[in-house]
C-alpha positions, 0 to 999 in steps of 0.5 A, spaced: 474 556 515 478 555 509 480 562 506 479 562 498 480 567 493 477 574 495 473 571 500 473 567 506 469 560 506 467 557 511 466 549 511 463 544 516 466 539 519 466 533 516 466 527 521 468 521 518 469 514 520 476 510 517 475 503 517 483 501 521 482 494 522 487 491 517 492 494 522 492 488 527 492 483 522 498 478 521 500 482 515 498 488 516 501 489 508 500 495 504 493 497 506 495 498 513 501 503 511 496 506 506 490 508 511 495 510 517 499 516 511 492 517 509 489 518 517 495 522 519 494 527 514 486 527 514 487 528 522 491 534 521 485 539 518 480 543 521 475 542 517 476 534 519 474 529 525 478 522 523 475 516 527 478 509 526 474 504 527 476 496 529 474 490 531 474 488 538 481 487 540 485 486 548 491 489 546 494 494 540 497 493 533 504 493 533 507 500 534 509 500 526 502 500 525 499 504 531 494 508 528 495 516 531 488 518 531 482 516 536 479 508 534 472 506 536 472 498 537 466 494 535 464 489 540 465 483 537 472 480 533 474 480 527 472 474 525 464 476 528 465 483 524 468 480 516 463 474 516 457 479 518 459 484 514 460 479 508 454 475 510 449 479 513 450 487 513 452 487 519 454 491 525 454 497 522 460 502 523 454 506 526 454 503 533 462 505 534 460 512 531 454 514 532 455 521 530 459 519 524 458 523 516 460 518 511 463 512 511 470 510 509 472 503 508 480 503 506 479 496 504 475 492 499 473 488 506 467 494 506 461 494 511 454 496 510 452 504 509 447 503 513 444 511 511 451 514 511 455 515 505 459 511 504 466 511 500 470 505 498 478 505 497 480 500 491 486 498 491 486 493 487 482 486 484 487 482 483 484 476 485 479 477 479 484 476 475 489 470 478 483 468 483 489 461 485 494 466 488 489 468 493 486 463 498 478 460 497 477 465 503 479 471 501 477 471 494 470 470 497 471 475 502 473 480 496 468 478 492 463 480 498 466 486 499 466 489 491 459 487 490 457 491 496 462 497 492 459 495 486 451 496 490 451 500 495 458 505 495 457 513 493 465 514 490 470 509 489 476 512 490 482 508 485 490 507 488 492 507 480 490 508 473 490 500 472 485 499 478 480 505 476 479 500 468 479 494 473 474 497 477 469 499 471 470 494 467 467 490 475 461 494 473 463 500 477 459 506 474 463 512 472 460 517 475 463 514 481 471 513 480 475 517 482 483 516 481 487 518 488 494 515 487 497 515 494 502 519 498 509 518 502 511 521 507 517 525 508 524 519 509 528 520 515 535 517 511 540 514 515 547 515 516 552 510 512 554 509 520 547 506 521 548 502 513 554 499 516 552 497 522 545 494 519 549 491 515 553 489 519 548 486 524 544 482 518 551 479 516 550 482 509 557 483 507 556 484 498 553 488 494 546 486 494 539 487 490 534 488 494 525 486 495 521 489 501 514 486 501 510 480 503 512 473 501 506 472 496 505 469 489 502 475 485 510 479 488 513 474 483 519 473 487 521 466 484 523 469 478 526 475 481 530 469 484 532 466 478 534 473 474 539 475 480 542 468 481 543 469 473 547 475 475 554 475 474 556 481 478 555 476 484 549 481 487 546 476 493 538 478 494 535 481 500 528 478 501 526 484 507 518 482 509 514 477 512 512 470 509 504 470 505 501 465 503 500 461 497 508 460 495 513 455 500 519 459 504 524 462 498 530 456 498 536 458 502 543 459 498 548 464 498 545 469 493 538 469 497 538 472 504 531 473 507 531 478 513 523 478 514 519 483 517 524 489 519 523 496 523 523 502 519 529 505 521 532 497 519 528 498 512 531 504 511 538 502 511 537 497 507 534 502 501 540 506 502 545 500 502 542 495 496 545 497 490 538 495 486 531 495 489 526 490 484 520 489 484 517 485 479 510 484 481 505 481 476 500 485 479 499 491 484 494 496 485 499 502 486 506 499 489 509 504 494 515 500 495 518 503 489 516 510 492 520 509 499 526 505 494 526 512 491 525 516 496 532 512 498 536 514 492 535 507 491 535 506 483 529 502 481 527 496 476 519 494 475 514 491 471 512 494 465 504 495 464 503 495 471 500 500 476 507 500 479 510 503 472 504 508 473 508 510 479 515 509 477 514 513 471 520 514 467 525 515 472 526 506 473 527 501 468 521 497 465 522 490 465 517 484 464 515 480 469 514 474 466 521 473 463 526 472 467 532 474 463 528 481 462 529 482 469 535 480 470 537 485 464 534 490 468 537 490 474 544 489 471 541 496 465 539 500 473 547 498 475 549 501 469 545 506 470 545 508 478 547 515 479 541 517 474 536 513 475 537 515 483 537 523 481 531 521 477 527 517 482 528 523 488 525 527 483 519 523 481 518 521 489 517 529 490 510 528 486 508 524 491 504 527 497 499 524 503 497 532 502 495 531 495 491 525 497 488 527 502 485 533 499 482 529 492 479 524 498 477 531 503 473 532 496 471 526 495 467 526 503 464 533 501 461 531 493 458 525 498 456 529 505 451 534 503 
């Protein structure tokens, strides 16, 4: 029951059936960060039944990625259920919930409707636009998954402003896009105890600027290395995440330190210890490392006109991605500027909650489930 003004509202339950299996992929990435914040959330409410649904698996997803809401695996793996929803339409998520109201599928790996609602989060296209940074495989995986959103899906749900244009410009019609930036959940900030022992286990002795995200092209790490290499502060780079695909491993020196996938508790301590975090993404569909470096009092260089400038809004310095001297001017504009910027960001990070996306997604079930 919802209280509403004057008068008690009484809504029933929606049952829905959250796509998870990106959580046991190799990579888990931003969409698996974003889909568990999002189930956490919607798991909470009365009005609510959250299932998980995943491809047959023996053991779960690394604790990190473990999802904290009941999950229904199909019988078969994931390479069985990705080509038979890409080729065939099929299995439906219907066989692991059965009773489910509307379908959600927290990926553009989209399975079929089936005779439920279905919803779809974009976060981005970006292989419509550098179909090379990906792999063959995956640009066909995704162009199956946006014709069968652009078909069959009853709301699209859009991580940024950027993505929601991509998507109408995909043929996706108005009527059926919904603008739903993603949340943050509340940081537990480390002591300067645990920065120094961090640090000092990582061997990182300098100041440093640093990155957090998967080694792949459209992230634009190689300029990133060279704008911090111009650097004459003698900042080193912390590359903190795993290797992608598509771009060799980053060149050692004593200005780049590539720590790789790290634990929260790991990656909290280095937000709170780089003097810098830059991002210079060529393309995103939402960027909530540029939230979590701000939650850190951590000030912030990105690109400009991206969703990642969406995000950041005026409290980060804009930069442009493709120029390598614009970058590392920003960087050396955010040290200048730290103390401000920090304030700044910790403000606009405030704006930004798994609540507040969860009710425009509760709402987006109840306008589909009727």
């Amino acid at each position: 029951m919802r209280v509403g003004r004057g008068a008690a509202v009484t809504l029933c339950a929606v049952r829905v059936a959250l796509t998870l299996e990106q959580c046991w992929h190799a990579v888990p990435g931003g969409t698996a960060v974003a889909a568990l914040g999002l189930a956490e959330e919607l798991a909470r409410r009365p009005d609510l039944k959250v299932v998980g649904v995943a491809a047959h698996h023996r053991l779960p997803p690394p604790e990190a990625f473990r999802p904290r809401v009941p999950v229904r695996q199909l019988r078969w793996p994931r390479k069985v259920v990705y080509e038979g929803w890409r080729r065939l339409s099929w299995p439906s998520v219907q066989q692991a919930v059965p009773d489910a109201d509307v379908v959600h599928a927290t990926t553009i790996i989209v399975p079929p409707r089936r005779g439920r609602p279905l919803v779809v989060t974009v976060h981005d296209l970006a292989f419509l636009h550098e179909p090379g940074q990906f792999t063959k495989h995956g640009v066909r995986a995704f162009r199956a998954g946006l014709e069968r959103t652009r078909r069959h899906a009853d709301l699209v749900l859009c991580s940024s402003q950027a993505t929601l244009d991509d998507c109408l410009f995909a043929g996706i019609g108005v009527d059926r896009v919904r603008l739903v930036p993603l949340g943050l959940a509340p940081v537990d900030r480390p002591s300067a105890a645990d920065v120094v022992a961090v640090r000092h286990r990582l061997g990182l002795d300098r100041p440093y600027v640093l990155f957090v995200g998967t080694l792949e092209p459209r992230k634009n790490v190689g300029r990133l290395i060279a704008a911090v290499e111009a650097l004459s502060s003698g900042h080193e780079l912390v590359l903190a995440g795993p290797l992608g695909w598509g771009d060799a491993e980053p060149p050692r020196s004593d200005r780049i330190r590539l720590v790789g996938f790290v634990d929260e508790p790991t990656k909290a301590a280095l937000y709170e210890g780089a003097d810098v975090f830059c991002y210079p993404s060529v393309r995103e569909g939402f960027g909530l490392p540029v939230l979590e470096a701000m939650a850190h009092g951590t000030p912030v260089v990105t690109s400009r006109g991206t969703a990642t400038a969406e995000v950041a809004g005026t409290a980060a310095v804009l930069v442009d991605p493709l120029d390598v001297a614009a970058i590392a001017g920003g960087i050396e504009t955010a040290l200048a500027r730290r103390d401000e910027l920090a304030a700044a960001g910790l403000e606009r990070v405030s704006g930004f909650t798994w609540s507040e996306t969860a009710d425009r997604v509760e709402a987006g079930y109840r306008e589909v489930v009727r």
